[in-house]
C-alpha positions, -999 to 999 in steps of 0.1 A, spaced: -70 182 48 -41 171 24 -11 189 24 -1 219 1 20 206 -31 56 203 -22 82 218 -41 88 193 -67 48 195 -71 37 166 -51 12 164 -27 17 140 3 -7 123 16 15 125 54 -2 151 67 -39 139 61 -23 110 82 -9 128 110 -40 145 108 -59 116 111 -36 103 141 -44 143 160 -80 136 154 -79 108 174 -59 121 205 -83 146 224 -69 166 252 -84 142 274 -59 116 267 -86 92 253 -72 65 231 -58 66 194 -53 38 167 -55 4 177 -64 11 212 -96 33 200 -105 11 171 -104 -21 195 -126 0 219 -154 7 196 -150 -31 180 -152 -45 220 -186 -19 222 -197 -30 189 -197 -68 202 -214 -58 233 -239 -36 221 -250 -54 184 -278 -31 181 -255 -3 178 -241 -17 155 -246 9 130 -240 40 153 -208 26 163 -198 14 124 -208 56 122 -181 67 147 -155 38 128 -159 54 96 -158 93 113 -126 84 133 -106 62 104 -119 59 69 -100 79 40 -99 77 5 -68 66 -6 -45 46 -28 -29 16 -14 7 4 -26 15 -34 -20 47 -42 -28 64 -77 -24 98 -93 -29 97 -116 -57 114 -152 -42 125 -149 -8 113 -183 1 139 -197 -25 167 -170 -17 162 -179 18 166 -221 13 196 -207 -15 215 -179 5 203 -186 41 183 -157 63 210 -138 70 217 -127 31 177 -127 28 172 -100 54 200 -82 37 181 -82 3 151 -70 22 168 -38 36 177 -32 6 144 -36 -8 134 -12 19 161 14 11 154 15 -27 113 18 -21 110 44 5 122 73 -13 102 64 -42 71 65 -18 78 94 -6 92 113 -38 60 104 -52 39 121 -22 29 89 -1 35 71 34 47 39 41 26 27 70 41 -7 78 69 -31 66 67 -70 72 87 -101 60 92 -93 25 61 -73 23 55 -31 19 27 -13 27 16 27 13 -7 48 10 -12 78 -15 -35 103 -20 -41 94 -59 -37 62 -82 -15 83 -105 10 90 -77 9 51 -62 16 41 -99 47 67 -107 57 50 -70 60 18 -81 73 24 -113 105 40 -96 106 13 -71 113 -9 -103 140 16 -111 156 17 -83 159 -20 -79 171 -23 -121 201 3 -107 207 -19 -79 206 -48 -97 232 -36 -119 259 -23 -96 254 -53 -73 266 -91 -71 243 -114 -91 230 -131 -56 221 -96 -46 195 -88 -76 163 -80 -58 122 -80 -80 95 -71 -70 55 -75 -78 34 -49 -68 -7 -48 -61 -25 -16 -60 -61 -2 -53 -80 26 -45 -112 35 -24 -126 43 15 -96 24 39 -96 24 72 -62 45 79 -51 38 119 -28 67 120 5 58 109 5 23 121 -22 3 97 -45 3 71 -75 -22 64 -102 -20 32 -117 -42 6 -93 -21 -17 -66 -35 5 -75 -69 5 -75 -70 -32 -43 -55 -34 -31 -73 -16 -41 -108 -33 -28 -90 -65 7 -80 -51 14 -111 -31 -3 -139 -49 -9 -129 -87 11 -104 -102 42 -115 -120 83 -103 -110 85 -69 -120 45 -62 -127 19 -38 -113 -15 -53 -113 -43 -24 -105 -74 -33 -92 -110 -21 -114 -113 7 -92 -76 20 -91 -79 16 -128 -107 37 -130 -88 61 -107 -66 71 -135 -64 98 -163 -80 89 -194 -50 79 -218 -23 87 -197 -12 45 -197 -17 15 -211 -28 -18 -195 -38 -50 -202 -68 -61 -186 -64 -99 -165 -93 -120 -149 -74 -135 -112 -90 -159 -100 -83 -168 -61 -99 -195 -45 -141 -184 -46 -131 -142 -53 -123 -133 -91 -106 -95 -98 -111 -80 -130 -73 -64 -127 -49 -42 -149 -18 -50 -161 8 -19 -167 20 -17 -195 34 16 -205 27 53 -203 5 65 -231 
């Protein structure tokens, strides 16, 4: 169950994942996350013609609905040869500090943070969207109080469909993947690229996008460009 609206009139998508997390810890102290998910994956490869009745028990334990937020700093290979690791890992911190109470503000859940690289969920398109429009914000006020070598950009990637939610820990989905590529690979500094289905996702008229064919190696996205709100 997703939780009540908040005061500000979100709704966060944390409970539905601490939910999620309960669900899989039974009294009887079986296991949760990875260690479940590995389990049935190890029974799966053992037992192929189960395949379905396990892939069953998969989708029961893990899969939600939900929008996935990709977000990654724009140039750290070049900062990093420029400015050396130390600065680098300095920048992402910061990247870190200015994202996370957009996230949340906007009713989501950060499951994971690596390299460069941030990961969300959200229980709606709209509210990944208003997240990573104030993620932008927040780095534009940074990047104007700060030294020059300090300006931080980011790209962002977002989609929206069944995801396999481990918990707070992970998250893995075709909607992910293709957020993913979108984020990390295509989108341009500063740009959110939405994926057909996140698109679709939306209010009618609430924003404008440009539509873009990616293509990556053999897999082409029909993705969104934002634009601006309607």
């Amino acid at each position: 169950m997703w939780q009540a609206a908040s005061s500000d009139g979100t709704r966060s998508i944390c409970g539905d994942v601490k939910q999620a997390r309960t669900l899989n810890t039974p009294a009887s102290g079986e296991p949760l996350g990875f260690e479940l998910l590995d389990a049935l994956l190890e029974e799966r490869i053992q037992c192929p013609r189960q395949a379905n009745q396990i892939d069953a028990k998969i989708r029961q334990a893990f899969e939600r609905e939900v929008a996935v937020l990709i977000l990654d700093m724009c140039g750290f290979s070049r900062l990093t040869a420029r400015y050396g690791i130390i600065h680098c890992l300095c920048m992402v911190r910061q990247m870190i500090l200015g994202s996370i109470p957009a996230v949340e503000d906007n009713g989501g859940t950060v499951l994971k943070q690596e390299a460069d690289n941030l990961y969300a969920i959200f229980r709606t398109v709209e509210q990944a969207l208003e997240a990573a429009l104030d993620i932008f914000h927040a780095f534009t006020y940074m990047n104007g109080v700060l030294p020059e070598d300090r300006d931080i950009f980011g790209s962002v990637g977002t989609g929206f469909g069944p995801t396999l939610v481990l918990g707070c820990e992970d998250f893995f989905g075709e909607e992910v993947n293709r957020a993913s590529k979108l984020g990390e690979d295509s989108a341009s500094k500063m740009e959110i690229l939405l994926t057909e289905r996140a698109y679709n996702a939306l209010p009618s008229g609430r924003y404008k996008f440009a539509h873009k064919l990616v293509k990556i190696e053999e897999l082409e996205i029909q993705a969104f460009s934002f634009l601006r709100r309607g």
